[in-house]
PATOR-933924 format. One record per residue (C-alpha): x, y, z; residue number from 1. Coordinates in steps of 0.2 Angstrom, whole numbers, plus 5000, padded with zeros to 4 digits. Layout:
<atoms>
atom X->X | Y->Y | Z->Z | k->NUM .
...
</atoms>
This chain:
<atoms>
atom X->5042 | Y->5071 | Z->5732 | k->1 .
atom X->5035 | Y->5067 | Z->5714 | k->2 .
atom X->5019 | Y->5060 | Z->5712 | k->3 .
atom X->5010 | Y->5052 | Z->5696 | k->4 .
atom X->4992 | Y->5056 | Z->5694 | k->5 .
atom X->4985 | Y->5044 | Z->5682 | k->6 .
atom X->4968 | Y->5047 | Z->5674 | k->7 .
atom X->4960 | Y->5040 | Z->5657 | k->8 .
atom X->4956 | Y->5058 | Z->5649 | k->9 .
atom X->4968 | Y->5074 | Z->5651 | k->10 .
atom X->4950 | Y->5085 | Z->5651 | k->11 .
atom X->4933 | Y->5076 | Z->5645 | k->12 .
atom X->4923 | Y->5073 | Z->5660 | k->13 .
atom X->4923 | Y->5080 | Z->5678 | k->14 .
atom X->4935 | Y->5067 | Z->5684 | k->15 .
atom X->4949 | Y->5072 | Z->5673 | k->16 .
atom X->4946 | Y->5092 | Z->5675 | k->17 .
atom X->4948 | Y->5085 | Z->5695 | k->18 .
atom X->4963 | Y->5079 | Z->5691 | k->19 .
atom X->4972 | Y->5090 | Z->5681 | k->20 .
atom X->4966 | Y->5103 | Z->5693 | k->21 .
atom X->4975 | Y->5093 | Z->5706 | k->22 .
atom X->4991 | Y->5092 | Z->5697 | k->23 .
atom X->4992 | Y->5108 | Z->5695 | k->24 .
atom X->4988 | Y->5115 | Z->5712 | k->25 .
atom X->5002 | Y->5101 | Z->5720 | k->26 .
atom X->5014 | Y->5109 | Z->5708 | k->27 .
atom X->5009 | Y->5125 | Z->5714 | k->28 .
atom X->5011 | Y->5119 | Z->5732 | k->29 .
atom X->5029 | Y->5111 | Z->5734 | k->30 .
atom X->5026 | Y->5094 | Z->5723 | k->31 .
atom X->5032 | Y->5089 | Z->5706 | k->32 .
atom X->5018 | Y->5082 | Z->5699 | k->33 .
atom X->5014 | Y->5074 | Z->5683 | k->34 .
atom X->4999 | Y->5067 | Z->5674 | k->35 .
atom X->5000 | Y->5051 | Z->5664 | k->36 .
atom X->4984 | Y->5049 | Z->5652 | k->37 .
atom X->4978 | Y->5038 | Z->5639 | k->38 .
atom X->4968 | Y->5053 | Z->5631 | k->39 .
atom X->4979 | Y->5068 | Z->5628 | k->40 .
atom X->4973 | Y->5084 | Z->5620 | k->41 .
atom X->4984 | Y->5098 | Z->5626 | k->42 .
atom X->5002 | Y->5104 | Z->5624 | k->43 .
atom X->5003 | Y->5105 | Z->5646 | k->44 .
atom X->5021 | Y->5101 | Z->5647 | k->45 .
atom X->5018 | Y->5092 | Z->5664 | k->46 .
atom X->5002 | Y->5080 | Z->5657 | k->47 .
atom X->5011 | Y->5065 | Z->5647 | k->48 .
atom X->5003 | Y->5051 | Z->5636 | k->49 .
atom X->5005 | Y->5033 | Z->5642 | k->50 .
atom X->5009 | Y->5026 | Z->5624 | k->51 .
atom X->5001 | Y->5019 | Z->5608 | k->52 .
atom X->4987 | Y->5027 | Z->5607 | k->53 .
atom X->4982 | Y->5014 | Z->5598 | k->54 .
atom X->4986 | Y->5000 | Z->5613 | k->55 .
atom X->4973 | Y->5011 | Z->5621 | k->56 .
atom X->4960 | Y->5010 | Z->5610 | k->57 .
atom X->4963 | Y->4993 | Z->5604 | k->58 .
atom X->4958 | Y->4990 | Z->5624 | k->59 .
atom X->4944 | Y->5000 | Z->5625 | k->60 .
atom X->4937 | Y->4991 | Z->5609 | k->61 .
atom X->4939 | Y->4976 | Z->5618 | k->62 .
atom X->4931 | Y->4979 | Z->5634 | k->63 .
atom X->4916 | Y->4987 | Z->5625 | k->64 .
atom X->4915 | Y->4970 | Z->5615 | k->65 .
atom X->4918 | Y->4960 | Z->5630 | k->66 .
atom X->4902 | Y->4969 | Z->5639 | k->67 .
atom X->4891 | Y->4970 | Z->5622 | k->68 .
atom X->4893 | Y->4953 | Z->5617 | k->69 .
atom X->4889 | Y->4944 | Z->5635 | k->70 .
atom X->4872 | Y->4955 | Z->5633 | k->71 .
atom X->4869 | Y->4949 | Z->5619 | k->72 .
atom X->4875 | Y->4962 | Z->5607 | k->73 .
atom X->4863 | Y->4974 | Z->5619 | k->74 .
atom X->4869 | Y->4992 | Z->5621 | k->75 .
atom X->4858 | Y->4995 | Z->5636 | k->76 .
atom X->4870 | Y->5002 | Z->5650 | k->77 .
atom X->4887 | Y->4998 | Z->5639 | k->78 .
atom X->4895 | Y->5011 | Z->5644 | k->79 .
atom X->4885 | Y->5013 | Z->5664 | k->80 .
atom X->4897 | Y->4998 | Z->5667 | k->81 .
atom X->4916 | Y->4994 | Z->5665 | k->82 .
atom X->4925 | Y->4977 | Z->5668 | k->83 .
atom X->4943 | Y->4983 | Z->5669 | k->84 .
atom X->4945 | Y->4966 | Z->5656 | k->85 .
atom X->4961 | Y->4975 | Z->5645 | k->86 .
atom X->4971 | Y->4988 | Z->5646 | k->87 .
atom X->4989 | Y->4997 | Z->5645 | k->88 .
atom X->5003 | Y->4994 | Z->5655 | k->89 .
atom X->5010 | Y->5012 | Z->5663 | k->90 .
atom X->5024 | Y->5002 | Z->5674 | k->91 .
atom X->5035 | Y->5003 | Z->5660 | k->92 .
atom X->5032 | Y->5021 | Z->5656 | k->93 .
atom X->5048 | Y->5034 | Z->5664 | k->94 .
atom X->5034 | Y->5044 | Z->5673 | k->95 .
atom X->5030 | Y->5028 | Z->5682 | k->96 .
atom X->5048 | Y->5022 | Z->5686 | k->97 .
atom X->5051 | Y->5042 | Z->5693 | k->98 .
atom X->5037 | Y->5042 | Z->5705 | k->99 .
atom X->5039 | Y->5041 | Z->5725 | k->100 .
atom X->5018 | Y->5041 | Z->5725 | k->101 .
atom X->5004 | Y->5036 | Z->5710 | k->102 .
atom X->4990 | Y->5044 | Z->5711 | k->103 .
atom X->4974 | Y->5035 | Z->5703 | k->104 .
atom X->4959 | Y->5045 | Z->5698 | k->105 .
atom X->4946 | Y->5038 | Z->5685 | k->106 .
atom X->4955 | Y->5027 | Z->5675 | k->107 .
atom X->4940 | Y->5015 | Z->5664 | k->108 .
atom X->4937 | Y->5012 | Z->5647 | k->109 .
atom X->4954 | Y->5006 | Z->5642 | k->110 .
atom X->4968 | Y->5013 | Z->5651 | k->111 .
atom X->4970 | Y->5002 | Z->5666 | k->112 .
atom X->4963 | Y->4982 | Z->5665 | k->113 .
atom X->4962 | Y->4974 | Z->5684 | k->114 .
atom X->4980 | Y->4967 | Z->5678 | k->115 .
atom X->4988 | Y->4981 | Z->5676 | k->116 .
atom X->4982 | Y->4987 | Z->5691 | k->117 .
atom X->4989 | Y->4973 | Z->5702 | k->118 .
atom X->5005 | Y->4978 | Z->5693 | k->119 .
atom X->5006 | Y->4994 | Z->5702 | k->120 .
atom X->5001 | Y->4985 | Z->5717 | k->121 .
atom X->5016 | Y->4974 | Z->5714 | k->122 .
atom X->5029 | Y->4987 | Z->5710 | k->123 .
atom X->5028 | Y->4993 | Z->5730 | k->124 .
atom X->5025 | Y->5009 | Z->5727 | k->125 .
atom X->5014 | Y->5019 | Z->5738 | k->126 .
atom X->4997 | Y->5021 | Z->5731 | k->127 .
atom X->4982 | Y->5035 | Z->5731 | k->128 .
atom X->4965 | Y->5031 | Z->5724 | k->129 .
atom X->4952 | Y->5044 | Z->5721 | k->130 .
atom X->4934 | Y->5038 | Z->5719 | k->131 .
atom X->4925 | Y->5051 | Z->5707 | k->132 .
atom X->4910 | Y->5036 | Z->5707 | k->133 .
atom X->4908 | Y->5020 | Z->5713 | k->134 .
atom X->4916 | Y->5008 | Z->5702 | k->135 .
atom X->4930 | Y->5005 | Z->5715 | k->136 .
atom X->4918 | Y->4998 | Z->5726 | k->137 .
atom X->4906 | Y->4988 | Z->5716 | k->138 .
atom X->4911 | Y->4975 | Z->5703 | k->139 .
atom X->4906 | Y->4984 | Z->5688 | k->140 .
atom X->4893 | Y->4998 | Z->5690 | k->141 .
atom X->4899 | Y->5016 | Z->5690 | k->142 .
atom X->4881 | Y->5019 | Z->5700 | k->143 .
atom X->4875 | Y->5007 | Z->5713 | k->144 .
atom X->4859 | Y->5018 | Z->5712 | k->145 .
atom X->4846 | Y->5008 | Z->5726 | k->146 .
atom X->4855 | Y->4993 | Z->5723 | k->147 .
atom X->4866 | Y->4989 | Z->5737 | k->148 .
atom X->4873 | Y->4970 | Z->5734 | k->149 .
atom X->4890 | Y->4977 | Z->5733 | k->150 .
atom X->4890 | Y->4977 | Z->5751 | k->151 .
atom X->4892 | Y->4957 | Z->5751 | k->152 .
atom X->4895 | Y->4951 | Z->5734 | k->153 .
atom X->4891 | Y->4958 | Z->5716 | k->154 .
atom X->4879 | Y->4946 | Z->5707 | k->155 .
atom X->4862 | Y->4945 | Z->5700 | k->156 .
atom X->4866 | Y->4963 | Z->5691 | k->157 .
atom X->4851 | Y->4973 | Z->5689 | k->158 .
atom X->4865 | Y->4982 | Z->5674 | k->159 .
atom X->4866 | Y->4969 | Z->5665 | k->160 .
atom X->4851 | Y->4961 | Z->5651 | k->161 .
atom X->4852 | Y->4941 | Z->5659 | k->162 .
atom X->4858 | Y->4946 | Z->5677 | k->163 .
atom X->4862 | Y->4927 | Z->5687 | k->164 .
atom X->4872 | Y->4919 | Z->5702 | k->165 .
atom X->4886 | Y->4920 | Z->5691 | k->166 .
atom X->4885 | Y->4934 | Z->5678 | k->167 .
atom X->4898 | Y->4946 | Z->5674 | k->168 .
atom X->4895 | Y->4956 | Z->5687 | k->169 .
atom X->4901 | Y->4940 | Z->5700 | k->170 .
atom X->4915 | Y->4936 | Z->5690 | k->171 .
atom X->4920 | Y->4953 | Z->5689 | k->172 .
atom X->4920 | Y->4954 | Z->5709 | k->173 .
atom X->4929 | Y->4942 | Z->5711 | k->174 .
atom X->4943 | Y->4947 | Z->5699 | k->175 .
atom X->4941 | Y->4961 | Z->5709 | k->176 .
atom X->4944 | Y->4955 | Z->5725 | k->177 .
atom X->4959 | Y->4945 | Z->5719 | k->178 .
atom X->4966 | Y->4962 | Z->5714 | k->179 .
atom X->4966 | Y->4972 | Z->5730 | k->180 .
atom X->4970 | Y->4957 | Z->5743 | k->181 .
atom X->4982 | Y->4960 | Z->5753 | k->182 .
atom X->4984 | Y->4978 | Z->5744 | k->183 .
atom X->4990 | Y->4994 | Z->5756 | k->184 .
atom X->4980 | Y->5008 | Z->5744 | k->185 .
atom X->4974 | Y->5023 | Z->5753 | k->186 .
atom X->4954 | Y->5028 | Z->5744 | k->187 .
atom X->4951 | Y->5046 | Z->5744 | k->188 .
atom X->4931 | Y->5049 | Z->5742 | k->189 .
atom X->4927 | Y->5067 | Z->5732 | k->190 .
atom X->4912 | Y->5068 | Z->5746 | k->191 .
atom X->4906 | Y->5060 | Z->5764 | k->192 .
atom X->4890 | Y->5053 | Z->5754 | k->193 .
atom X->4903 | Y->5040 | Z->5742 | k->194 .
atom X->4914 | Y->5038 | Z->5756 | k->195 .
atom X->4899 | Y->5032 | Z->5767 | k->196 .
atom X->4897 | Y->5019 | Z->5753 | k->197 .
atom X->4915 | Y->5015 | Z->5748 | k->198 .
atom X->4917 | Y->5009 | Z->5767 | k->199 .
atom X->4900 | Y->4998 | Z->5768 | k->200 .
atom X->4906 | Y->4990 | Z->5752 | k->201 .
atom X->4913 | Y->4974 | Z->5753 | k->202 .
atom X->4930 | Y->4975 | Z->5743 | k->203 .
atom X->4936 | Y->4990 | Z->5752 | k->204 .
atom X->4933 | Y->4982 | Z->5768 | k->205 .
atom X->4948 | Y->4986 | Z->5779 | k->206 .
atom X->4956 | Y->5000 | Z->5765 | k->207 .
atom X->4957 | Y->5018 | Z->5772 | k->208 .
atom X->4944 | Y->5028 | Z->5765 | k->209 .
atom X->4947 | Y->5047 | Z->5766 | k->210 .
atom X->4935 | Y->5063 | Z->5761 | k->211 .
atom X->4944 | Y->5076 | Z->5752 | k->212 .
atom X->4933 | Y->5087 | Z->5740 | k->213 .
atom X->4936 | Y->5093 | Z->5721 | k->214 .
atom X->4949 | Y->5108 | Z->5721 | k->215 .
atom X->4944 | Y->5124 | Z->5711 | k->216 .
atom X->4956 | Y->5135 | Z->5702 | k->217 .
atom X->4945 | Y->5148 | Z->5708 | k->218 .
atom X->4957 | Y->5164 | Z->5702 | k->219 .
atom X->4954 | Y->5156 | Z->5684 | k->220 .
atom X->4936 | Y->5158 | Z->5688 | k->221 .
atom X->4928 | Y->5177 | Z->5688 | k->222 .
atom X->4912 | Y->5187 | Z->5695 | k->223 .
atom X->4908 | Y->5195 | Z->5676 | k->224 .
atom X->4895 | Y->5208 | Z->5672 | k->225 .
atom X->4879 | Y->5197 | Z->5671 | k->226 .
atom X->4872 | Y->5209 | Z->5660 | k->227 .
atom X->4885 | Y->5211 | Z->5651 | k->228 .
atom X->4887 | Y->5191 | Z->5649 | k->229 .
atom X->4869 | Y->5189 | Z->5645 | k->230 .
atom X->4871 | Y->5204 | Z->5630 | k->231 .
atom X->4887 | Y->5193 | Z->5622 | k->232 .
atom X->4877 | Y->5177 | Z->5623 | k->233 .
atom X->4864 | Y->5186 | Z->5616 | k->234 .
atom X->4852 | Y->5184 | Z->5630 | k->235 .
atom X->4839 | Y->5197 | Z->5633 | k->236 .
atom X->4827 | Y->5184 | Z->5646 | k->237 .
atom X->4822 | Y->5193 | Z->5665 | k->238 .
atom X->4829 | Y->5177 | Z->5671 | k->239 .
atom X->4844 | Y->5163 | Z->5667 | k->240 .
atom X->4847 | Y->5146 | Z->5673 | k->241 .
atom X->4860 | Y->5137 | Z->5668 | k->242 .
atom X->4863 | Y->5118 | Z->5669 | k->243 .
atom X->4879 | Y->5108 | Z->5659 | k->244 .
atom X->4887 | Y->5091 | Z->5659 | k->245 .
atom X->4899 | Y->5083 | Z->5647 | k->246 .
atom X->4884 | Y->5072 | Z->5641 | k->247 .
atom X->4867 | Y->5084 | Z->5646 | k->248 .
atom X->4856 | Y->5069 | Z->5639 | k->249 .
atom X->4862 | Y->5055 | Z->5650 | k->250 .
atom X->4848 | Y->5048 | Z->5659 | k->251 .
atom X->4859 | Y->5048 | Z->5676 | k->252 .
atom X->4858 | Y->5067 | Z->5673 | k->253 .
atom X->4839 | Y->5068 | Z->5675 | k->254 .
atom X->4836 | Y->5082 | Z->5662 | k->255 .
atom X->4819 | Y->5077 | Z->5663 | k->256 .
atom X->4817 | Y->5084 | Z->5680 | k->257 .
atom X->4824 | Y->5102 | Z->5675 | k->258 .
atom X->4813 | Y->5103 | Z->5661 | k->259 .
atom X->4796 | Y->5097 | Z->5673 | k->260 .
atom X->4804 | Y->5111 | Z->5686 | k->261 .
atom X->4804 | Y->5123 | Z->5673 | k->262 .
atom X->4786 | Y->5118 | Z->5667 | k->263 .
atom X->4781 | Y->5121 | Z->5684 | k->264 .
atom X->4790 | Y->5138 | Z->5685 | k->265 .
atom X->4777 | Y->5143 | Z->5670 | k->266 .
atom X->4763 | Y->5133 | Z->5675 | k->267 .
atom X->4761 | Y->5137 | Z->5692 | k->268 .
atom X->4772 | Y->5149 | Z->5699 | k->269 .
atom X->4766 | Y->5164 | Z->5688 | k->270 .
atom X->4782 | Y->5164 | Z->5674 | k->271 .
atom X->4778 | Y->5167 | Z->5659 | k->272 .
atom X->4788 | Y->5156 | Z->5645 | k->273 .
atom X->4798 | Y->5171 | Z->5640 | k->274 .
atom X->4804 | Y->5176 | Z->5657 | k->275 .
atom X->4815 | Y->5163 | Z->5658 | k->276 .
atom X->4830 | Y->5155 | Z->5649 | k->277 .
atom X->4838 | Y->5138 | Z->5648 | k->278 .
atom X->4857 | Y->5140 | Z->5647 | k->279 .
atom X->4864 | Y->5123 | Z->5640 | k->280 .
atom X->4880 | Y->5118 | Z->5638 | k->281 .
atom X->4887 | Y->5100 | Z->5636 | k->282 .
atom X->4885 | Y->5089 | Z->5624 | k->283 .
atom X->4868 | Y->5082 | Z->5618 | k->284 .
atom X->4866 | Y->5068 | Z->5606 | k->285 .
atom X->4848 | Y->5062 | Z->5608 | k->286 .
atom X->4840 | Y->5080 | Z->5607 | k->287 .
atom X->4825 | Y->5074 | Z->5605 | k->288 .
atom X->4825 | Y->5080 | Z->5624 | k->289 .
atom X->4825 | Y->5096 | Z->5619 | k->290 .
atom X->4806 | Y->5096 | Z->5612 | k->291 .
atom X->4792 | Y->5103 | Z->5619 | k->292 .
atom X->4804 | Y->5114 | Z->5630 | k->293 .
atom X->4792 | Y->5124 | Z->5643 | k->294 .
atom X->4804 | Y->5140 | Z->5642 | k->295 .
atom X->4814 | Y->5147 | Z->5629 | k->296 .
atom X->4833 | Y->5140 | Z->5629 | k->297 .
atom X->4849 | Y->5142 | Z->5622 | k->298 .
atom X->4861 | Y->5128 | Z->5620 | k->299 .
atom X->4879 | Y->5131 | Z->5618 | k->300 .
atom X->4887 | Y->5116 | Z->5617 | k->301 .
atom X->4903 | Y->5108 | Z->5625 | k->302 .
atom X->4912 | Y->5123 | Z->5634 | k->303 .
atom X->4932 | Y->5122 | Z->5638 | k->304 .
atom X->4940 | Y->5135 | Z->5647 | k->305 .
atom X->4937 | Y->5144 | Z->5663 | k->306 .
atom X->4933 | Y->5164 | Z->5656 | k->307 .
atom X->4920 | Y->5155 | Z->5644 | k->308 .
atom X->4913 | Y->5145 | Z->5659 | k->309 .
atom X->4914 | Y->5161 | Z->5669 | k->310 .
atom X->4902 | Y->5172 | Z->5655 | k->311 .
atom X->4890 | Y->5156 | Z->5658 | k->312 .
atom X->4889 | Y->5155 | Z->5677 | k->313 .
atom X->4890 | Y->5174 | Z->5677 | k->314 .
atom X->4874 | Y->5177 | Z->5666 | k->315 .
atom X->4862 | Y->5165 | Z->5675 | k->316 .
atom X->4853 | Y->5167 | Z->5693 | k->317 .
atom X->4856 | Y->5150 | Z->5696 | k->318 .
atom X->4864 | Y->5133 | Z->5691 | k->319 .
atom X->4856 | Y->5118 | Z->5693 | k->320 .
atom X->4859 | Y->5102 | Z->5695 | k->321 .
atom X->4844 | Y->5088 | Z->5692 | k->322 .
atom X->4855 | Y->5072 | Z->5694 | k->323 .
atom X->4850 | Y->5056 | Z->5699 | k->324 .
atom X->4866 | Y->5055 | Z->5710 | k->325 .
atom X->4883 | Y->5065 | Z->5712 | k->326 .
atom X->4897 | Y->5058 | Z->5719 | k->327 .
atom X->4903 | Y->5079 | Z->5718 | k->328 .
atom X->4898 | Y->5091 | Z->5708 | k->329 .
atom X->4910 | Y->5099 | Z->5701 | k->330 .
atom X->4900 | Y->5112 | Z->5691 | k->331 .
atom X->4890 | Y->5119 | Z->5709 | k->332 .
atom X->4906 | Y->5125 | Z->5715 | k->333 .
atom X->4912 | Y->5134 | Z->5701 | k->334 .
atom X->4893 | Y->5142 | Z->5698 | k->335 .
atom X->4895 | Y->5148 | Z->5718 | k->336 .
atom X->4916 | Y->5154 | Z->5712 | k->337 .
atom X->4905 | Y->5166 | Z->5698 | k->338 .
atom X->4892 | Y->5172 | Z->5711 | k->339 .
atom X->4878 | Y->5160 | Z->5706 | k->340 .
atom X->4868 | Y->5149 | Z->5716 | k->341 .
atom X->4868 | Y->5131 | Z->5715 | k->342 .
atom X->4849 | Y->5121 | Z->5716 | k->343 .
atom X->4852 | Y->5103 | Z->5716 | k->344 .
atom X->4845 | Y->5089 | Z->5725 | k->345 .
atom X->4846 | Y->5084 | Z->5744 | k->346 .
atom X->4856 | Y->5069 | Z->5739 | k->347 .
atom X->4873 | Y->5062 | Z->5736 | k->348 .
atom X->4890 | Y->5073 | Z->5737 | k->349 .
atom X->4880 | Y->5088 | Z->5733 | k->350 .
atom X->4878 | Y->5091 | Z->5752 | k->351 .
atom X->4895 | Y->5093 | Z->5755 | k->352 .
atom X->4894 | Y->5111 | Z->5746 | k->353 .
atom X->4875 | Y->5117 | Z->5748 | k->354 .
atom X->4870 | Y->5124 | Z->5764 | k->355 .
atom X->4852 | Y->5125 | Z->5760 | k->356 .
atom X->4846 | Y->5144 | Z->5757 | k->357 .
atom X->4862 | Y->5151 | Z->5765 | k->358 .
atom X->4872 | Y->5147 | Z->5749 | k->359 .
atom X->4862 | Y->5139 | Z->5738 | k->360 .
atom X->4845 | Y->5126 | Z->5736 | k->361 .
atom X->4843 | Y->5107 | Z->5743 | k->362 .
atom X->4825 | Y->5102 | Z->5735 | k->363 .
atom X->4817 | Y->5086 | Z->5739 | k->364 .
atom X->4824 | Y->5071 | Z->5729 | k->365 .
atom X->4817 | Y->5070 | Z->5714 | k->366 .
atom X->4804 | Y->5082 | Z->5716 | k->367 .
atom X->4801 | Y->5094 | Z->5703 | k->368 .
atom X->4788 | Y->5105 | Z->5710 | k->369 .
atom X->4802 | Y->5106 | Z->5726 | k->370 .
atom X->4815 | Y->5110 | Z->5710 | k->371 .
atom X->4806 | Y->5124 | Z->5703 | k->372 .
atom X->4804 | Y->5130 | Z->5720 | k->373 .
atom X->4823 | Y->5132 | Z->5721 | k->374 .
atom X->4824 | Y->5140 | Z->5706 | k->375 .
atom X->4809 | Y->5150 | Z->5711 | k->376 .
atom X->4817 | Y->5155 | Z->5728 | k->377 .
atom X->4835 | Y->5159 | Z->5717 | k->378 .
atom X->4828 | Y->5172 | Z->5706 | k->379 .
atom X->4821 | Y->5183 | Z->5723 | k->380 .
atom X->4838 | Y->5177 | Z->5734 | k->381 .
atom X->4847 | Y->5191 | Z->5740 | k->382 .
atom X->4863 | Y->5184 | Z->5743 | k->383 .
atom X->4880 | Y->5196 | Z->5740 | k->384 .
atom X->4889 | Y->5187 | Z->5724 | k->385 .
atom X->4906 | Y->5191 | Z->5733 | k->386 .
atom X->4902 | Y->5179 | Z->5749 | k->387 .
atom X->4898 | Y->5166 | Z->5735 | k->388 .
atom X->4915 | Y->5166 | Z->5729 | k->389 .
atom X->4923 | Y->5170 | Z->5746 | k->390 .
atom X->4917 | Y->5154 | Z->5751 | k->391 .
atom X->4923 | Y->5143 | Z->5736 | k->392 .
atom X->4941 | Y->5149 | Z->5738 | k->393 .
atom X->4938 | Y->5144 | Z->5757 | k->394 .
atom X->4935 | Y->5127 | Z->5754 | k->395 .
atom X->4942 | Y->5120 | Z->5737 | k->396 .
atom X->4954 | Y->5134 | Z->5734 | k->397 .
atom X->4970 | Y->5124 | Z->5727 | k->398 .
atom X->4979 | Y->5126 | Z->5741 | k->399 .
atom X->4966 | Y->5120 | Z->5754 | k->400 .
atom X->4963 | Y->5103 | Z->5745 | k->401 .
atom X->4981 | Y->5100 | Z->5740 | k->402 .
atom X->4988 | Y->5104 | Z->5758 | k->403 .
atom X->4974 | Y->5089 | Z->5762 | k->404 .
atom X->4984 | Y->5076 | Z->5749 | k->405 .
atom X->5000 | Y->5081 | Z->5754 | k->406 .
atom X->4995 | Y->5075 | Z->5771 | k->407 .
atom X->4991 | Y->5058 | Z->5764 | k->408 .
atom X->5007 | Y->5059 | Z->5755 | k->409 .
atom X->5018 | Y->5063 | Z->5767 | k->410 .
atom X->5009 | Y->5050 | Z->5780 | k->411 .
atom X->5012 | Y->5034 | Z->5766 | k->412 .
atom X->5030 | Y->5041 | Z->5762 | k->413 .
atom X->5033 | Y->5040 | Z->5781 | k->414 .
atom X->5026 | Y->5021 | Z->5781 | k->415 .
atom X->5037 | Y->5016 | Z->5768 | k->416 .
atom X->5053 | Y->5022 | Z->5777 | k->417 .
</atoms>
């Protein structure tokens, strides 16, 4: 069996770690896997480019434009939203033509236009979809957040500056639609909280919707020394919470909550400002955010590489998570493979991994004061760091989440015959 995962980016952004951790862990299971991408930035012999690069960014340069101009050259939410307007075409490509299965994963902002994907729709070959946000549900949004008009038709876009009847949202859906009629493509949602959204939405009315979580690499990931970790970062605070995204200051994110939970820690729950450290890392571009912090902090920028991200989950008490919504949350399981405990909210695909106060903290939604209480019942939880990690290789270990694709694989290779 050979199958084509297909993915904008080889590594920036969660949905590309997802799926190159998926390619590797289906050619560690019995499947020759490759990866096609637009973006590629390693030497991985099985991860292949899809062409110009050029092509590809002449396309995302169009989409961008097509976006900013009909909101009146307004950057507000240009990149919250995609249009799938241009694109490459990856049926041409050899990786394409050898494939038995193609698996899509996040594929926006110039790899694949809603042309390109009827083409693959077309060539007749089965066809895997993972959602690592909404946008295959809605017309353009990557987050629905409260709105939920994508569960009878897009319009009216509360993204866009002069939403209407007929704005690019509506014109989108119905692009959109056009695509996937009469399309046979088997949606696999990252948690049951988008899966529960992708099947009330209208344009996957029909489709089947599967749940299969993120897998982990977790023997790339290790239970270090915290002290020891602390001492190379230079950390010498009581306490260390860690918190990371590949953009930290994207309002979708809620840094703002972290830093009023952390307020509160000092304010009200007795810390004093030095006690406690703010372990950063991702990148930052308004750091403006960063002013006025209530603790001390250390930011180390973008991280790649499992031992690195090790040393940081290892050194902190906990790892939170303040966003508005996650579809996953890639960065809770591999805290919990490094013997640190997750606090995040009590919404979205974070309740697929936290078990509140067994393995971890489920504060009130959008409440900080319930944040800092998470953080707060982490630093005096006395939960063995080994049952931690036991439990990630339970549940997204590789094998476990590939065995679950194969499945899917082996069912559509059977429907073809």
């Amino acid at each position: 069996m050979k199958v084509l995962t297909v993915n904008t980016s080889e590594s920036t952004g969660g949905a590309a770690v997802a799926a190159k951790r998926l390619t590797e862990a289906l050619n560690n299971n019995g499947v020759k896997a490759r990866m096609l991408v637009a973006d590629k930035h390693s030497d991985t012999l099985y991860v292949s480019s899809c062409g110009s690069r050029m092509r590809y960014k002449a396309a995302f340069v169009v989409e961008r434009a097509a976006i900013w101009i009909n909101n009146l050259f307004s950057r507000k939410n240009l990149f919250a939203v995609s249009t799938a307007c241009a694109g490459v075409d990856i049926t041409q490509t050899p990786e394409f033509k050898e494939a038995d299965i193609i698996h899509l994963h996040w594929i926006n902002q110039g790899l694949l236009s809603l042309k390109g994907i009827r083409k693959i729709i077309n060539s007749g070959k089965p066809i895997v979809w993972t959602m690592h946000d909404m946008w295959e549900c809605t017309a353009i949004c990557h987050h629905a957040h409260t709105c939920d008009k994508y569960t009878e038709e897009c319009r009216e876009c509360p993204m866009l500056r002069f939403p209407g009847r007929h704005d690019l949202a509506h014109r989108t859906f119905v692009r959109k639609r056009a695509m996937l009629d009469g399309a046979h493509i088997h949606f696999v949602a990252v948690s049951r909280w988008l899966a529960d959204r992708a099947r009330s939405g209208a344009l996957l009315q029909g489709m089947p919707v599967h749940v299969i979580p993120n897998s982990l690499s977790v023997g790339k990931f290790a239970v270090l020394d915290r002290q020891e970790c602390r001492a190379a970062l230079g950390i010498k605070n009581k306490y260390v919470v860690a918190s990371g995204a590949a953009r930290i200051d994207t309002p979708i994110k809620g840094f703002h909550f972290l830093k009023e939970a952390l307020a509160r820690l000092v304010g009200r729950h007795g810390y004093a400002k030095s006690d406690i450290c703010l372990l950063l890392f991702g990148a930052i571009r308004d750091r403006s955010i960063l002013d006025d912090m209530p603790t001390e902090y250390l930011h180390v920028g973008s991280v790649s590489g499992e031992r690195a991200l090790s040393r940081i989950y290892s050194a902190a008490d906990a790892l939170v998570s303040s966003s508005l919504y996650e579809t996953f949350g890639q960065t809770l399981i591999e805290a919990q493979a490094c013997g640190c405990l997750p606090v995040s909210f009590n919404n979205s695909g974070q309740t697929d991994i936290i078990r509140h106060k067994e393995n971890g903290f489920l504060a009130e939604y959008q409440s900080a004061d319930d944040l800092a209480a998470g953080i707060d019942w982490s630093f005096k939880a006395d939960i063995p760091r080994e049952r931690l990690r036991d439990e990630a290789h339970r549940r997204f270990s590789e094998s476990a989440v590939a065995g679950k694709y194969i499945d899917i694989y082996n069912e559509l290779i059977n429907e073809k015959a």
